[in-house]
C-alpha positions in Angstrom: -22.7 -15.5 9.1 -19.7 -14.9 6.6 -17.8 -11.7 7.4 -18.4 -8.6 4.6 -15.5 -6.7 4.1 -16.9 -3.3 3.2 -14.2 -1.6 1.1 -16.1 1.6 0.3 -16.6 2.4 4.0 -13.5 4.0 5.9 -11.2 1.7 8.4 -9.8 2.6 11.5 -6.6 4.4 9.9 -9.0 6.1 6.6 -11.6 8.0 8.2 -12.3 11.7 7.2 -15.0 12.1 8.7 -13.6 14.6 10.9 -12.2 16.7 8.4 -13.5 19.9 6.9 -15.4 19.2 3.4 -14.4 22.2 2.0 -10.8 20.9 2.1 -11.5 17.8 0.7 -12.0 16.9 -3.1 -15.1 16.8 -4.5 -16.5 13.8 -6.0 -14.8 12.7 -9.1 -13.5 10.1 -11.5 -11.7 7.7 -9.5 -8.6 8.0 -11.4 -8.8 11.7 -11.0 -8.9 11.3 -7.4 -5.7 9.1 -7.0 -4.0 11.8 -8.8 -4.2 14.1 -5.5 -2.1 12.3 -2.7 0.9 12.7 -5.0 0.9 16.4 -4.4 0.7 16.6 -0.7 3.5 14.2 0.3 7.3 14.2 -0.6 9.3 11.3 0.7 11.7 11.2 3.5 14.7 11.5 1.2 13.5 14.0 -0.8 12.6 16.0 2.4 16.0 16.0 3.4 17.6 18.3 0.6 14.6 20.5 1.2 15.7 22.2 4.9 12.6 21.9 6.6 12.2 22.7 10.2 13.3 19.8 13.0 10.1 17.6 13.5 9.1 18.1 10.2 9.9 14.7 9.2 7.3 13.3 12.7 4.9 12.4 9.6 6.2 9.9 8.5 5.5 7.7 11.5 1.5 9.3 11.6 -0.5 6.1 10.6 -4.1 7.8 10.0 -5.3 9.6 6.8 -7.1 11.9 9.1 -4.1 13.3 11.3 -2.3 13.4 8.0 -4.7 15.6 6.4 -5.0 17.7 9.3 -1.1 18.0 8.9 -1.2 19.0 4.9 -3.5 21.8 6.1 -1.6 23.3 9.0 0.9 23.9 6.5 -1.1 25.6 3.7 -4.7 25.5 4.5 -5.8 25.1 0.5 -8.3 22.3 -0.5 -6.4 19.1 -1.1 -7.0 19.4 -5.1 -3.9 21.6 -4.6 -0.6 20.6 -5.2 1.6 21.8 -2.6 5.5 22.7 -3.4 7.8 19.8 -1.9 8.9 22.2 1.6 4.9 22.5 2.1 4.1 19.3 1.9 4.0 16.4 4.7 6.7 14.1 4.6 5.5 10.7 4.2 6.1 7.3 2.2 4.2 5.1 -0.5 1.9 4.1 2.5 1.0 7.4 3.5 0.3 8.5 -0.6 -1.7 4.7 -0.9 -3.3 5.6 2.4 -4.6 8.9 1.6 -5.6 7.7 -1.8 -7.7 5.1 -0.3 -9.4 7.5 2.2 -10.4 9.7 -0.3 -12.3 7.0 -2.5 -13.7 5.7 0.6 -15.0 9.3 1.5 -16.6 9.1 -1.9 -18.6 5.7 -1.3 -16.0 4.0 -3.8 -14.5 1.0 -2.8 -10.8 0.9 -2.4 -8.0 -0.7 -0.5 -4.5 -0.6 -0.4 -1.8 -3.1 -1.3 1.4 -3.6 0.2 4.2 -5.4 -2.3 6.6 -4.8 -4.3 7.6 -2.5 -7.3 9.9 -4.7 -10.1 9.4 -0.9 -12.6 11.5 1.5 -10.3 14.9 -0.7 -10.6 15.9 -3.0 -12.8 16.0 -7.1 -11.7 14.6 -5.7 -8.2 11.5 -5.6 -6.7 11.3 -2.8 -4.3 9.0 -2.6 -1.3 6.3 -0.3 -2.0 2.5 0.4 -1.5 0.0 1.2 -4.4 -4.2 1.1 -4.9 -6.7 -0.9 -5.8 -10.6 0.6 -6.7 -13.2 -0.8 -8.8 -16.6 1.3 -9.9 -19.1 -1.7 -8.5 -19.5 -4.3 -6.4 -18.8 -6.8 -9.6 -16.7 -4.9 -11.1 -12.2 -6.0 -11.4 -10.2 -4.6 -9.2 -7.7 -2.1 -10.8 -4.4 -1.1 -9.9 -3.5 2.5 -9.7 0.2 3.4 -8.2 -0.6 7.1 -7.6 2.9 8.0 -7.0 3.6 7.9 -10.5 3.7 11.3 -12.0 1.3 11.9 -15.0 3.6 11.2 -18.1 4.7 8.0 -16.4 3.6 4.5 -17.9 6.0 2.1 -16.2 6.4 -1.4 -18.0 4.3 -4.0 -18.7 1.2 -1.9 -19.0 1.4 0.1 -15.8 -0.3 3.5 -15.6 -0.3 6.4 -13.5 -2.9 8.0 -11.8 -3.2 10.3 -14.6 -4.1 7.8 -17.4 -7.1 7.1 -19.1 -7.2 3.7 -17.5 -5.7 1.9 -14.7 -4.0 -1.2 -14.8 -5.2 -4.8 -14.5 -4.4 -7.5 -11.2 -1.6 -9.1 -12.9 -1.2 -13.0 -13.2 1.3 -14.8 -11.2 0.6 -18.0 -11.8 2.8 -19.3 -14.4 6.4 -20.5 -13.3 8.8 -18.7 -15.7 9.1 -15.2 -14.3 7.5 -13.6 -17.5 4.1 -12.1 -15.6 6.8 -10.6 -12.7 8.6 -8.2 -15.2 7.2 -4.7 -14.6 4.7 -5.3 -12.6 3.7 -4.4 -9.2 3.3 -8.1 -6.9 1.6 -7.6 -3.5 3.5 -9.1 -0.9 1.4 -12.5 -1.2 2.1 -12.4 -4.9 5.4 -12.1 -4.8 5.4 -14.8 -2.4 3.6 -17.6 -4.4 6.6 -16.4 -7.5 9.0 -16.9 -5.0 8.0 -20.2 -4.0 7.2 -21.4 -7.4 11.0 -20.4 -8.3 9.9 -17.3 -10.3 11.8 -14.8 -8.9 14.8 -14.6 -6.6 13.8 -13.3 -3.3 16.8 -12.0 -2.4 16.2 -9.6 -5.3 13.3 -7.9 -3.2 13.8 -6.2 -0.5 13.2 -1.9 1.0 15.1 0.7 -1.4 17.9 2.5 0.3 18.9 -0.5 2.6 21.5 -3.2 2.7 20.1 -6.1 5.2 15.8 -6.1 4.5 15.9 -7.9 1.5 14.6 -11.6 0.9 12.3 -13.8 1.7 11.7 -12.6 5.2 11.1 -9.1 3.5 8.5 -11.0 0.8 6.6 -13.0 4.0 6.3 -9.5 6.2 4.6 -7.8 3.3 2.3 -10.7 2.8 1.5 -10.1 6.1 0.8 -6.5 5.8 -1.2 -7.0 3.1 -3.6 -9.1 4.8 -4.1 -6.6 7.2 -4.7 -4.2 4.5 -7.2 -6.1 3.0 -8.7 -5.9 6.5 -8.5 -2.0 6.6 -5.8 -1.7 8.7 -3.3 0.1 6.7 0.0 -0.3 9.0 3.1 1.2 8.3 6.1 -0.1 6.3 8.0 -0.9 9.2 5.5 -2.0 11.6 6.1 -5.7 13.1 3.9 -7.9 15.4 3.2 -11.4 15.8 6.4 -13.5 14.2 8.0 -10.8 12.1 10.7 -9.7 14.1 11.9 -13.9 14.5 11.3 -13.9 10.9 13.7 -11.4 9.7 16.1 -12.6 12.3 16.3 -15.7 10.5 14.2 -17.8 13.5 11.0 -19.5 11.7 11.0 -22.4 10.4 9.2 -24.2 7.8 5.7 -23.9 9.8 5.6 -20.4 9.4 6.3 -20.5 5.6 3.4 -22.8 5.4 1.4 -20.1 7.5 2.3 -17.4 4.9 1.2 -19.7 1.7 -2.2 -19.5 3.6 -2.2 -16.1 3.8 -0.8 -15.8 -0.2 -3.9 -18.0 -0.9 -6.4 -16.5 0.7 -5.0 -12.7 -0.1 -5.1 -14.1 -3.6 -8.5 -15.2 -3.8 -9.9 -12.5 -2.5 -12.7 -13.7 -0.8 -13.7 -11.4 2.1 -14.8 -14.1 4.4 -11.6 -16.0 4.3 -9.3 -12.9 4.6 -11.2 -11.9 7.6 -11.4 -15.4 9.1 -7.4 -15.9 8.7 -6.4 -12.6 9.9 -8.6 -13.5 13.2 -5.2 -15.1 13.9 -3.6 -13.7 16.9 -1.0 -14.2 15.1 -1.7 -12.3 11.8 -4.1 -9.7 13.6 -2.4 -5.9 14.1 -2.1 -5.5 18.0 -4.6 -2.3 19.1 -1.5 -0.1 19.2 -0.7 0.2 15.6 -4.2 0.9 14.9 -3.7 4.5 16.1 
């Protein structure tokens, strides 16, 4: 029997079913509820001009919505649907605003996922590694793009739109050669892979903000990877590496595992649940037990 990938029921890592519904939001609008992660986390560097107590910053390596809500409320105990200043907020990246996001919608029976990629709107000529969210309002329905990091005035380039917008975005198209579709848009990781390969884009133009050494095409093939086990509900973090990662960003696959991500680009790309689950089966694409938790 094919598998069913039931997006609008919580994974492993996006279960609230533990936590109190007075403090969560009621149901809404999707795009009103992507607009409420953004208020509850600040990001690691923005954390560190704020002088927050040592162990402050532990949130960042918390992988489920759940403990991460529970954290948001130990601080200030108010219903989610209210912004927190930055020094009572959890500190957390892209993943942990995408995360929450997604947990949310799925609390609210609407499907959603995550999508872990890259940003070409936040510097110029560079696709940074970020994470953003996908919902739709019915099983037939397209899949929509939300980045609900983006503050409410904020309409990035090539159409983009924040959380806040009267619409979301659509699934851009990667499939011409020439670069033009790559240009202010966000690319999961598969997507950015198939522009890579195609010549589209220079890999070594994507890569993690704030670093010097992750950036090219092992960056692109690790966040193919984490994609596919997004689209399998298992929202890891950025950094998290298992199965050939670590030999690919030290420079020690070969050609065999660049054919093994175009399979996962291609099946990622279209997007049919019984061939995402089938290939992530792979013990070599499937996230071990322990970053599960």
């Amino acid at each position: 029997m094919p598998a069913v990938i039931d997006y609008a029921l919580p994974g492993p890592l996006t279960d609230l079913s533990g936590v109190p519904d007075a403090a969560l939001p009621p149901p809404a609008d999707p795009l009103a509820l992507c607009g409420v992660a953004r208020g509850l986390v600040v990001g690691p560097l923005d954390a560190h001009g704020l002088g927050l107590p040592p162990g402050r910053s532990a949130t960042n390596q918390v992988r489920p919505a759940a403990a991460l809500v529970q954290a948001v409320l130990a601080l200030d105990p108010a219903p989610l649907t209210v912004t927190r200043p930055p020094a009572r907020r959890i500190v957390g990246t892209c993943r942990h605003v995408a995360v929450l996001t997604v947990a949310l919608l799925r609390h609210h029976g609407v499907p959603a996922r995550a999508r872990c990629g890259f940003a070409t709107y936040f510097e110029p000529g560079r696709g940074v590694d970020h994470w953003v969210v996908e919902y739709r309002t019915s099983p037939s329905a397209p899949w929509r793009r939300v980045d609900p990091e983006l503050p409410p005035s904020a309409d990035a380039r090539g159409g983009y739109r924040s959380a806040a917008s009267d619409s979301a975005f659509p699934v851009p198209d990667v499939s011409t050669s020439d670069g033009t579709a790559v240009a202010g848009e966000f690319l999961t990781g598969g997507e950015a892979w198939v522009a890579y390969r195609r010549g589209a884009v220079d890999a070594s133009r994507f890569g993690v903000a704030g670093t010097s050494g992750v950036w090219g095409p092992a960056e692109i093939k690790g966040n193919a990877i984490r994609d596919l086990a997004a689209l399998n509900k298992v929202e890891v973090l950025p950094w998290d590496e298992w199965g050939r990662m670590a030999d690919a960003y030290a420079g020690r696959t070969g050609p065999d595992h660049d054919t093994l991500v175009d399979a996962v680009a291609a099946v990622c790309g279209a997007d049919d649940p019984a061939f995402v689950a089938d290939l992530y089966a792979r013990d070599e694409l499937r996230v071990p037990e322990h970053l599960q938790r």
